[in-house]
N, C-alpha and C positions, 0 to 999 in steps of 0.2 A: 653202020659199024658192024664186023662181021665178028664173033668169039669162034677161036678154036678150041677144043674138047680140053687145052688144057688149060685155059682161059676159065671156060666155064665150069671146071670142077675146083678150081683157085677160089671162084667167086661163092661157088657151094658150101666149101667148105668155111669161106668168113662168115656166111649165113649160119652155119649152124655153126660157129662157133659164140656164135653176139648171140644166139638161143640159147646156151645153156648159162649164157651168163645170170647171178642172180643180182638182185636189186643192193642198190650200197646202201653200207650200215647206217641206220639213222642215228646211231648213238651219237647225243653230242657232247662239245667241253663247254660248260661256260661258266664263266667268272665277274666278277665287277672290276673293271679298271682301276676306279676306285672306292673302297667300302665307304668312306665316309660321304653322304649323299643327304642332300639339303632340299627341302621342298621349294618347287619352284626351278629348281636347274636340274637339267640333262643329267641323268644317269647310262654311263655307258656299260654295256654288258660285251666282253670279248667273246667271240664263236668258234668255234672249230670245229669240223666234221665233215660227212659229205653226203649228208643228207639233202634228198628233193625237194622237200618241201617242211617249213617251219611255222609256227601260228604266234605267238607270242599273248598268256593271258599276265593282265600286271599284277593279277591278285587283290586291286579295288574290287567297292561293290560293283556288280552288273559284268564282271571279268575275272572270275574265279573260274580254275580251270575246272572242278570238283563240280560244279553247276551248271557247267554248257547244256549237257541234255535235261535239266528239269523240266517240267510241267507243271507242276503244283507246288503248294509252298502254304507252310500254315503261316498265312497272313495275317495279319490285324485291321481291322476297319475300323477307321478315326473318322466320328463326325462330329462339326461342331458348325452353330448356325448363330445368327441372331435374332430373335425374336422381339416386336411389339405388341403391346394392345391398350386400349383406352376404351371408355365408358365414363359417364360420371357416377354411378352406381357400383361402380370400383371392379376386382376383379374376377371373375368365375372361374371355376376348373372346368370349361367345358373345350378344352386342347388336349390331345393327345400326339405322341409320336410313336408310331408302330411297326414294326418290322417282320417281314417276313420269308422265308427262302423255302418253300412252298408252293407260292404262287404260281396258277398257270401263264402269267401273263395276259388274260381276258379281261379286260377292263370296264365289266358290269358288276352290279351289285351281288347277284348270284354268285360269280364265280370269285368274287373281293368276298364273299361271306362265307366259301368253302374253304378258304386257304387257313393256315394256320397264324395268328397274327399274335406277337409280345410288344408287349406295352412295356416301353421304353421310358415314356416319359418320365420317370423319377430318377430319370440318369442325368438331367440334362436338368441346367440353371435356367429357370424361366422369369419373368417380368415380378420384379414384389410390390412395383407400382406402375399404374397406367403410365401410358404416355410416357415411358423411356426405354431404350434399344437397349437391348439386354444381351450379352452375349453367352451361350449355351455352357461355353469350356467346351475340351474338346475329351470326345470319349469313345474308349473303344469297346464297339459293338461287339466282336467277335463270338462271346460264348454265345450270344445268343443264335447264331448262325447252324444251320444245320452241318452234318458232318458228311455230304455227300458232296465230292471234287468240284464236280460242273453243276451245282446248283444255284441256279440264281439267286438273291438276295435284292428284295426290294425295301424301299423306306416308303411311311405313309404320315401325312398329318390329319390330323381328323377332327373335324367343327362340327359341334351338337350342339342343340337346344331340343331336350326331349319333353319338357314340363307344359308345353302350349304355351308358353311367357313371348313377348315379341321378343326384338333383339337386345343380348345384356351387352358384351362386352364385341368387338371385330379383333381378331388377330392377325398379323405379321408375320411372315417369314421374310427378312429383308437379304438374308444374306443366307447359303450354303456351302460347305465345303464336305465333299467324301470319298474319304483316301483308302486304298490297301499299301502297310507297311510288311514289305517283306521280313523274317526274320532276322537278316543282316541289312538290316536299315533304308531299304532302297524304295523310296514312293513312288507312290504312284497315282496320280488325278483320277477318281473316277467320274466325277462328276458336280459338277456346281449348278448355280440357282437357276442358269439357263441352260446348261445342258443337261438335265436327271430326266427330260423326258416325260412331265409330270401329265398326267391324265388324270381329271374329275371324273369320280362314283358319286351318283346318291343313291342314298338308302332313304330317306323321307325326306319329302319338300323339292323343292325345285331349287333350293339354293346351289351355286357351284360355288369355288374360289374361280376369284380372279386370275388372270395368269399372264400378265404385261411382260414378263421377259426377268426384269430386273427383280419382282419380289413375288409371295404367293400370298394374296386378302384371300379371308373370310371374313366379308361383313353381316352376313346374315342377314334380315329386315324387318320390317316392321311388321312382318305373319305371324298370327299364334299360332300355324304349324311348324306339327314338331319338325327340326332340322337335323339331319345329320350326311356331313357332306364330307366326302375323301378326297384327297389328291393322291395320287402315289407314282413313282417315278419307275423309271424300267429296271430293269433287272441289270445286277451288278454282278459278275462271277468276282467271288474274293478270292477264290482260290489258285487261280491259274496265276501263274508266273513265268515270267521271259527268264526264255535261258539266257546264263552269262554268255558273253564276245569275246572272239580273242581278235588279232591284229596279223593277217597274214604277212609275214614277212620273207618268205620265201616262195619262189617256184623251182620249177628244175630249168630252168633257164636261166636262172639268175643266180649268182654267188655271192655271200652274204659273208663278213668276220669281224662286224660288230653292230650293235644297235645302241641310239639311245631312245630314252624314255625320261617324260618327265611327272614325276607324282606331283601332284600339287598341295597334298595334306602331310603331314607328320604322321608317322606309325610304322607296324612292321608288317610287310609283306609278303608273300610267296608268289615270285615271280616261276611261270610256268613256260619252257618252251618246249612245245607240242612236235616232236618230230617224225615225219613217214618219206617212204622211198617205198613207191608202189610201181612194177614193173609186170609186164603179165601174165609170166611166170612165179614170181614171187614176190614179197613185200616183206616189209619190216619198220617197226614203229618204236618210237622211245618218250620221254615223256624226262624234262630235265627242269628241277626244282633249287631258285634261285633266293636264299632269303633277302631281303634288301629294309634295312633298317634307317629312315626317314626323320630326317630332326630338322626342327625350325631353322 
């Protein structure tokens, strides 16, 4: 196909006219269809605009517009376990539970005796008779955690007999749970009785605990050396936290003039739609704040 000069300057000039075009206004409208909005059904939201691209956060936890980019978060760390132990010579205080967020993660006795470690144990419900599963409550570690972001935080149980005595009492870990709760309520598993990772330290004797999957013994034996054996699990950042999500609902492909959404709980919301029109010359972004009030 051949252009003549006046072809080809016709076509130059659509070129540089779609060039200085700038990118369309993100600004949007949006509204509720209708205000009255019930947990469990469809909330529809009307759109108007002409904007590229739209994200949509609901304003639940994990989807607030305000927390997309976090990293950190002053968390809370909830643990709670169940513990046994039996002897007929009834019970000793030789259990501890110790914490530390310090630790290099070397799991020998040197470097488990360098770290900094708090003695936990008087936070936590333990056994007031042999031979019954006792459950700890559940408690939040947090002050005791150090104040640097990316520090890891390990937990330790620790079985002594320092007196030369053979063995008094064995104890149980049958059960663990250890969570970080974000400020606005949002958990998180860090880790249970099979996944903390646990690794045995001794510091004297050769006793280990046990470690079958489902619980952590220390039964100690029938040696009048002295015992003192750790377990301690990996390191946990309590600090870090996942940014909120939003829900893309638009491209520049697509045209969008309404959405719905369904909350599933009662409360009041701040529905967020995130709006940009990025072009290569120019861009433009808006940001449209929907309240939406949620009844049974």
């Amino acid at each position: 196909m051949k252009f003549n000069k006046s072809s080809l300057l016709s076509l130059l000039a659509l070129a540089l006219a779609s060039c200085s075009q700038e990118a369309p206004d993100s600004n949007l409208s949006v509204s509720l269809a209708n205000p009255a909005c019930k947990a469990g059904e469809p909330v529809t939201f009307k759109i108007s605009g002409d904007a590229d691209n739209i994200v949509f956060y609901s304003g639940e936890v994990g989807h607030e517009y305000g927390l997309r980019d976090r990293q950190y978060a002053d968390n809370d760390l909830m643990v709670d376990f169940v513990s046994f132990t039996d002897q007929s010579t009834g019970i000793h205080p030789n259990f501890q539970i110790l914490l530390s967020s310090d630790f290099n993660g070397i799991y020998d006795a040197e470097n488990v005796a360098a770290a900094t470690w708090t003695d936990v144990t008087g936070e936590f419900a333990l056994p007031a008779k042999t031979s019954t599963n006792t459950p700890s409550g559940e408690v939040n570690l947090k002050r005791f955690v150090g104040e640097d972001n990316d520090a890891l935080v390990y937990l330790a149980f620790r079985y002594f007999d320092l007196d030369g005595a053979a063995q008094k009492n064995r104890w149980v870990v049958r059960s663990i749970n250890i969570r970080k709760v974000s400020p606005e309520g949002q958990e998180t598993l860090l880790a249970d009785i099979k996944t903390a990772g646990w690794q045995n330290v001794a510091f004297s004797g050769t006793m280990k605990w046990t470690l079958p999957g489902s619980q952590l013994l220390a039964a100690g034996n029938t040696s009048t050396n002295d015992k003192d054996a750790w377990v301690v699990s990996k390191g946990f950042n309590l600090r870090s936290a996942e940014p909120s999500t939003g829900i893309v609902l638009k491209n520049i492909a697509t045209d969008l003039s309404q959405y719905q959404y369904v909350y599933e709980k009662p409360g009041t919301y701040e529905a967020v739609f995130a709006a940009t029109s990025v072009w290569y010359n120019s861009s433009s972004s808006s940001t449209t704040t929907v309240k939406v009030t949620v009844t049974e």
